[in-house]
Structure formats: C-alpha cells, structure tokens
C-alpha positions as CSV (number, residue, x, y, z in Angstrom):
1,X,0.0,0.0,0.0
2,X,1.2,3.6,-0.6
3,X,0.8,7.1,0.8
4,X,-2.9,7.0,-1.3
5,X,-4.4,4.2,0.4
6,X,-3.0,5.5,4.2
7,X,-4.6,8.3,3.6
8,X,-7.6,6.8,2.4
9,X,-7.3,4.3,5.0
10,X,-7.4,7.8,7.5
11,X,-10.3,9.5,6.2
12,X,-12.4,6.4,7.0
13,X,-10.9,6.6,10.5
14,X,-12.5,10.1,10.8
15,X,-14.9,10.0,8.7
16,X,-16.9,6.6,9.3
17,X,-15.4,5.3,13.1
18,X,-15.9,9.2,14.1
19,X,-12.5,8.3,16.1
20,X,-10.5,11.0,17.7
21,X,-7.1,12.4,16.8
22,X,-5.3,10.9,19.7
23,X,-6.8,7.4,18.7
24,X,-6.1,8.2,15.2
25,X,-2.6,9.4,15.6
26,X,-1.8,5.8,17.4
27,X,-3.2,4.1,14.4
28,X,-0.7,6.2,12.1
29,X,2.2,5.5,14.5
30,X,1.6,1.7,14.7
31,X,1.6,1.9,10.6
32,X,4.8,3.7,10.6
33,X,7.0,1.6,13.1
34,X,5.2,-1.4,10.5
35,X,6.6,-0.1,7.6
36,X,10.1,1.3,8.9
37,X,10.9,-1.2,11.3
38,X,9.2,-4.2,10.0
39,X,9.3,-3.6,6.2
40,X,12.1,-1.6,6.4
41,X,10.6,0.7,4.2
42,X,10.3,4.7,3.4
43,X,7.6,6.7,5.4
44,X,7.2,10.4,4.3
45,X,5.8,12.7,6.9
46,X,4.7,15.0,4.5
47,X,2.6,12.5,2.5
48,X,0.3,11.2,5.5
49,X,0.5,13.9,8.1
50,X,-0.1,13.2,11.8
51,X,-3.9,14.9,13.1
52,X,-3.7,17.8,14.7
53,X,-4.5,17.0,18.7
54,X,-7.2,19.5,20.4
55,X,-5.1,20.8,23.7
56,X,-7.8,21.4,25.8
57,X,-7.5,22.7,29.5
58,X,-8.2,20.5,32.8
59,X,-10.8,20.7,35.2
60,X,-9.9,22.5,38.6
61,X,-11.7,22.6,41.6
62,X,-11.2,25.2,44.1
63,X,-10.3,24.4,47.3
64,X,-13.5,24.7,48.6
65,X,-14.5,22.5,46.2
66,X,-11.7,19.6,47.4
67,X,-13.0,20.3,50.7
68,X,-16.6,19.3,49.7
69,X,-15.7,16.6,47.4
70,X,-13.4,15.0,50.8
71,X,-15.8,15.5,53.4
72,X,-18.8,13.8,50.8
73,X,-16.8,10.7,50.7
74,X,-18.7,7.7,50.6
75,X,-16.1,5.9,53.5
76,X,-13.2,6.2,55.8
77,X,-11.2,4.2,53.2
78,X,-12.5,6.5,50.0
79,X,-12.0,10.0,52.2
80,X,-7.8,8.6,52.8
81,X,-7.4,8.0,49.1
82,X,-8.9,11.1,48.3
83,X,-7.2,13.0,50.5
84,X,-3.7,10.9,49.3
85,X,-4.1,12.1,45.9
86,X,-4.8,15.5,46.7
87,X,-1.9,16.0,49.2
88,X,0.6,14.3,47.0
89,X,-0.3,14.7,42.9
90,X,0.1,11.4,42.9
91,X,-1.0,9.6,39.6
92,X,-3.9,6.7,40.4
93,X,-1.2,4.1,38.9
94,X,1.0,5.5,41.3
95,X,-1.4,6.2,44.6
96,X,-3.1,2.3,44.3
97,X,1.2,0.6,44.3
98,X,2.6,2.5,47.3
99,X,3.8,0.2,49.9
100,X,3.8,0.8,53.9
101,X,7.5,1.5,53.8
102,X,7.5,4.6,51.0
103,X,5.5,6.8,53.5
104,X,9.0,8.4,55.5
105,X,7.5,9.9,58.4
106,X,11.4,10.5,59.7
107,X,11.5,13.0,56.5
108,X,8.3,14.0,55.8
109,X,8.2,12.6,52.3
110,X,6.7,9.7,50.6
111,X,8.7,7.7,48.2
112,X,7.0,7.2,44.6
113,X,8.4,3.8,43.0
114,X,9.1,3.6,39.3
115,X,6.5,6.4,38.2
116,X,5.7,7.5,34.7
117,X,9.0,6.4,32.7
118,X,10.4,3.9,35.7
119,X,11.4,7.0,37.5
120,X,11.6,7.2,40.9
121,X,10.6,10.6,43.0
122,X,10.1,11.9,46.7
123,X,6.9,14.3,47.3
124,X,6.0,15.8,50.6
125,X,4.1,14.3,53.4
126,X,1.9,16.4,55.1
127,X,1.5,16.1,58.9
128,X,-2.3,16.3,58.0
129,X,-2.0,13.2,55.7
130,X,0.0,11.7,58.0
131,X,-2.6,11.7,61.0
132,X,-4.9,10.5,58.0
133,X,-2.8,7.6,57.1
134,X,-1.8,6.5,61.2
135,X,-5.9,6.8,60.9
136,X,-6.6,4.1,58.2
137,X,-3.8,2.0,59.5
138,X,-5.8,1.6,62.1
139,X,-8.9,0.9,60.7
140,X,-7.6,-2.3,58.6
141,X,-9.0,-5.2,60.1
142,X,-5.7,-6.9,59.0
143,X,-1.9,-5.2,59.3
144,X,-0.3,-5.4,55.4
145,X,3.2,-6.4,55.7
146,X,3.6,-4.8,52.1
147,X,0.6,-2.5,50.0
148,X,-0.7,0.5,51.5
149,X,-3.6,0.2,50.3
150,X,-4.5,-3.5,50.1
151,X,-7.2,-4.8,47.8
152,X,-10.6,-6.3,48.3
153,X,-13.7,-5.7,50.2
154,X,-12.1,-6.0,53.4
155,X,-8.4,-4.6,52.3
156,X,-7.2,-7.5,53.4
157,X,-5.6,-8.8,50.6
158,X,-2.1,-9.4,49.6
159,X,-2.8,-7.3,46.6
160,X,-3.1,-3.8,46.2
161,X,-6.5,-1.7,44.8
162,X,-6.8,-1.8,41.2
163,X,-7.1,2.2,39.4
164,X,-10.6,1.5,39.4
165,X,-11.4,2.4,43.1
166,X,-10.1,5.8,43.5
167,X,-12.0,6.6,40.5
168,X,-15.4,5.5,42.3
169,X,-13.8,7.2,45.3
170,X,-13.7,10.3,43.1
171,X,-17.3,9.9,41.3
172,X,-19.3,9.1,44.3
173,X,-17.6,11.9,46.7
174,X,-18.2,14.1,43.3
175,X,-22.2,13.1,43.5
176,X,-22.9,13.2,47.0
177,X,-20.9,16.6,47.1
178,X,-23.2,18.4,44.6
179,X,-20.3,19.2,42.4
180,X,-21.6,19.4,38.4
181,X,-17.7,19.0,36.9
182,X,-16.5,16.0,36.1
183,X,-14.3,15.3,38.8
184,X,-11.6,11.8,38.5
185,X,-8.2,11.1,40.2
186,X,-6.2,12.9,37.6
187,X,-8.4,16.2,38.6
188,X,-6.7,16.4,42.1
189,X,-3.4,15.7,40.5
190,X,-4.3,18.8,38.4
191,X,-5.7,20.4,41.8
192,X,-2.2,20.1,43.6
193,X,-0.4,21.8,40.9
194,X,-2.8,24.4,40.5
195,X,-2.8,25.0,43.8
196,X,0.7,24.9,44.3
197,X,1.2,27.6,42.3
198,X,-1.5,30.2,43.7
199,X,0.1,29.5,46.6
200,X,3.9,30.9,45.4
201,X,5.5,27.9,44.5
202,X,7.9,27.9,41.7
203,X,7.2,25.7,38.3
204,X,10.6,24.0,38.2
205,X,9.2,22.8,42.1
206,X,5.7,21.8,40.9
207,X,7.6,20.2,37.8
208,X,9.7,17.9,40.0
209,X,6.3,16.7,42.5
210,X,4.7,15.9,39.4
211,X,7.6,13.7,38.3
212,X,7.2,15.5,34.3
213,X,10.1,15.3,32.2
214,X,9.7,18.2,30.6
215,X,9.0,21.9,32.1
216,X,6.8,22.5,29.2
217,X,4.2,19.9,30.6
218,X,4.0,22.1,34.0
219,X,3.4,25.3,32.6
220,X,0.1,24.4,31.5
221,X,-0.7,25.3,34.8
222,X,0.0,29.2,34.2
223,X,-3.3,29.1,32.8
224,X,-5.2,27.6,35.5
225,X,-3.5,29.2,38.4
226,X,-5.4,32.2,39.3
227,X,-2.5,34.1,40.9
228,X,-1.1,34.2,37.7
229,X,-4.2,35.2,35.8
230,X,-5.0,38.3,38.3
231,X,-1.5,39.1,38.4
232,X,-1.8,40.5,34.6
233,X,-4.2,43.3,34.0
234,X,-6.9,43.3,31.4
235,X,-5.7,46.2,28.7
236,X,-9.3,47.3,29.0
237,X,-8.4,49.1,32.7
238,X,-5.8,51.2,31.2
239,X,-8.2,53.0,28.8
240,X,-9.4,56.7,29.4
241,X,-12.9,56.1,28.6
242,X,-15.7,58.8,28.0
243,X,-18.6,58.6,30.3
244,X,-21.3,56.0,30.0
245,X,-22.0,53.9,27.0
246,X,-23.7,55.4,24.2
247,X,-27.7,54.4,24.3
248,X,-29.2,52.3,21.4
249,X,-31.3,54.0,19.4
C-alpha cells in the first residue's frame, strides 16, 4: 500500500469510526513503526500527516471544592485516598502501588516507585495526611506487611487496589458533594499543581512533585493558576474612557 491508500485508509478513521485524533494518531504511529521497522521501508511525513490533537485545558476545583468533594466521601477508606491524591499529585497508577514502607515519616516525604518512565521521585508528606494515614492503618482489620492500600472488600488482601477504586472514590464523593464537573483522580493531580502555584510555588518545584520530564508539561498550569491570571491586567483598565455607554437608538 502507498501514501494514497493510508490516507484513504485515514479519512475512513474520521470520517466513518468518528475516532479522535489521539486514537487516530496511534493508528498512524503503529503503521509507521510497520513499515520502517518491520518492512524496512520509506515513510514520508509529509505524504500522511499526523492529526492535529485538540489541547484542551483540565478541570480544577477550588479548594473549597476539594474540601466538599473529601468531606462527601462515601467511606473512611474513600476519604484517605482522596485525600492521598490531593496531598501528594500522585497519579492513580502510582497512589493504588505504594507500599507501607514509601511513607518516611522521619522526613516528611513519601517515596513514589518507578512512576511514569520507571522513575523514581520523593513528594512531601503532610502532617495532615500523616494523621490521616496512622488513621486508616488503624482501621484495617488486618496489618499489610507490604501494600498501603490493600485490595478487596475488606483490604485485606495481599494485593493492592486496582485504578478503578479511587476513580469511584472520586465519582461518588463528586455526587454526594453536589459538584456538576467531572471530577476523577487525575483532577486532584491537576488540583495540587494548581494550587501549588496560587500558593507561590515555583514551576521547576511543581515540575519535579509531578515527576514531568519536561518543564513544558508544568506550565500548563499558568493558565489555570489564578495568581497568575490576576497578576496581569486586562488592557481594558488602562483605557481613558468617555462617560457611559452610548444608548441604542
């Protein structure tokens, strides 16, 4: 098959299977390590094109609204994940494989095992979360020797969560809270940096928390944080304007 038919091959994936531009740029890229790798054939760029990607901007709750969404949590055990992500930015891959042992209360810090791109990264603990954690430790009917937050009914298992309860954590709390944005564990990720930064931390810090490679993924947050937004005037104020508004005729 040529350029032609990939193209053709494209427009059905938009056209027809109404598929996105993320799910249609995976499609492309799995075509081109096929023919360059595999093949060992030419791939132009130019000829089949990657789809433009829509950047869109996060959800962020205020801090009121965390507040509501932890208090409105369905249980003790839903109210300390919750509270986990929120304290820490923690990705729900990385919240649901902490061990007992990451959580340094000598420090202050809790250890995040092979995160995004097997790295490995310290955020801080906060006293707060702390007392929260001593609190669910507690509570478990059975002491883990190794997961933080074990799985099953019970958490009594030698297994840890799966991604899928913090996000029920999130969607119920987000219900019984009253809150009408669609609220999920990557939100309070979104939440802590946002935060961070109305707050007066730096990007570089936020950058290294978050465990991002690249600065350029942080500085999305600029537009979320509203200490930076208020910080800039609207050019509007430094008009000298006439009076009132004309009235319409």
């Amino acid at each position: 098959m040529g350029p032609r038919h990939i193209r053709e091959y494209q427009a059905e994936l938009f056209q027809k299977r109404k598929l996105s531009p993320g799910t249609v740029a995976i499609r492309l890229a799995a075509l081109r390590f096929f023919y360059i790798k595999t093949l060992k054939k030419a791939w132009g760029i130019a000829e089949t094109p990657y789809p433009k990607k829509a950047h869109r901007l996060p959800t962020i709750l205020s801090q009121e609204e965390v507040g509501r969404l932890i208090d409105a949590a369905s249980n003790p055990f839903h109210r300390t994940l919750l509270m986990t992500l929120y304290a820490t930015g923690l990705r729900c891959a990385e919240l649901v494989h902490l061990k007992v042992s990451d959580v340094d209360s000598q420090r202050m810090v809790i250890h995040v095992r092979g995160g995004k791109g097997r790295q490995d990264r310290d955020v801080m603990l906060s006293p707060k979360l702390l007392d929260e954690l001593r609190k669910h430790w507690r509570r478990l009917p059975r002491k883990p020797s190794d997961w933080l937050f074990p799985g099953n009914c019970r958490h009594t298992a030698d297994h840890p969560i799966d991604t899928k309860t913090p996000r029920n954590a999130c969607q119920l709390a987000a219900r019984r809270a009253g809150l009408k944005k669609a609220v999920h564990p990557h939100s309070l990720r979104h939440c802590f940096a946002t935060h961070l930064l109305d707050n007066g931390a730096d990007l570089r810090t936020i950058q290294i928390l978050l465990g991002h490679h690249d600065l350029k993924e942080t500085t999305v947050y600029l537009h979320l944080s509203e200490r930076s937004l208020k910080a800039t005037a609207s050019p509007l104020d430094s008009l000298q304007l006439k009076g009132e508004s004309p009235r319409e005729e």
